[in-house]
C-alpha positions as CSV (number, residue, x, y, z in Angstrom):
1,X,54.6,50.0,-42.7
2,X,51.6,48.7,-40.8
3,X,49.1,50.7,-39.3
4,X,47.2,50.2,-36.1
5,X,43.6,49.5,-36.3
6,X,41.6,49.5,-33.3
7,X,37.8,49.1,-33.1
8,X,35.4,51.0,-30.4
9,X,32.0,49.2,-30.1
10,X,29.2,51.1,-29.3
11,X,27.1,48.5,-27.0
12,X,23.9,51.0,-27.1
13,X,23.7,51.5,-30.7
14,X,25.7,48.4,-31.6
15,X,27.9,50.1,-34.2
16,X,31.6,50.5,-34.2
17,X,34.1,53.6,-34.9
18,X,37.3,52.5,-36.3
19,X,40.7,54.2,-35.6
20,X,43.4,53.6,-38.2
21,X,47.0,55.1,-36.5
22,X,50.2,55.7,-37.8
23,X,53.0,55.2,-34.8
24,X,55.8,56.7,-36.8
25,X,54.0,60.0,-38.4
26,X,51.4,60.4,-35.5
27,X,48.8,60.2,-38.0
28,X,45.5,59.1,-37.5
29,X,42.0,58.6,-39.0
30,X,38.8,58.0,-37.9
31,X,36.0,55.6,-39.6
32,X,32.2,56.1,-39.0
33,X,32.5,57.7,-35.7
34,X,28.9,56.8,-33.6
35,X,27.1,59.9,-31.9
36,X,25.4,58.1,-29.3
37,X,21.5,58.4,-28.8
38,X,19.1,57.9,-25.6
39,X,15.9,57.6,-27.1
40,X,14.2,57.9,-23.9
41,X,15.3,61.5,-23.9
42,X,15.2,61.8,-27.8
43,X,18.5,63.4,-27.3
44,X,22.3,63.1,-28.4
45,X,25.5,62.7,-26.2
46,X,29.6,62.6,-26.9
47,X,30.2,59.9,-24.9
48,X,31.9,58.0,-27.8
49,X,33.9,60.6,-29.1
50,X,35.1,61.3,-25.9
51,X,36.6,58.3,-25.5
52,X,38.1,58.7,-28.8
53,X,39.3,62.3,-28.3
54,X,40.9,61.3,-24.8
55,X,43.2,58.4,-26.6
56,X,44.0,60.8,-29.8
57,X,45.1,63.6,-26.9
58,X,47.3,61.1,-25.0
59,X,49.1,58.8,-27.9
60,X,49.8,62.8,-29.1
61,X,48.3,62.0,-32.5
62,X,46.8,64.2,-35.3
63,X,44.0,64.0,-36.8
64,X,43.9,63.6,-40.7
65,X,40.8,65.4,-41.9
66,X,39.3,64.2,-45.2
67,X,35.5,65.2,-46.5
68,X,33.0,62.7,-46.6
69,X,31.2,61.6,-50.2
């Protein structure tokens, strides 16, 4: 089995989230997601995970939750 691994840069913050997906279970993880930041405002949007949450909703994958260390 090989799992998909696709990479959403962040051109603001210049960091990357990383989705790891499993076509046949539905399965899916999610690396260092990025909250993204306008310092102008000194405030925090979703824009990122947005993205993110839209694709997870229509590839009808499920979110494996671990706990961070």
């Amino acid at each position: 089995m090989q799992p998909n691994i696709r990479a959403f840069f962040d051109p603001a913050t210049w960091t990357g989230t990383y989705g790891v997906f499993d076509e046949r279970s539905g399965g899916c993880a999610i690396i260092d997601p990025v909250l993204d930041y306008v310092p102008i405002a000194s405030r925090t949007k979703a824009v990122s995970a947005d993205k993110l949450i839209t694709i997870i909703t229509e590839q009808h994958l499920t979110v494996n939750q671990t706990k961070a260390r």
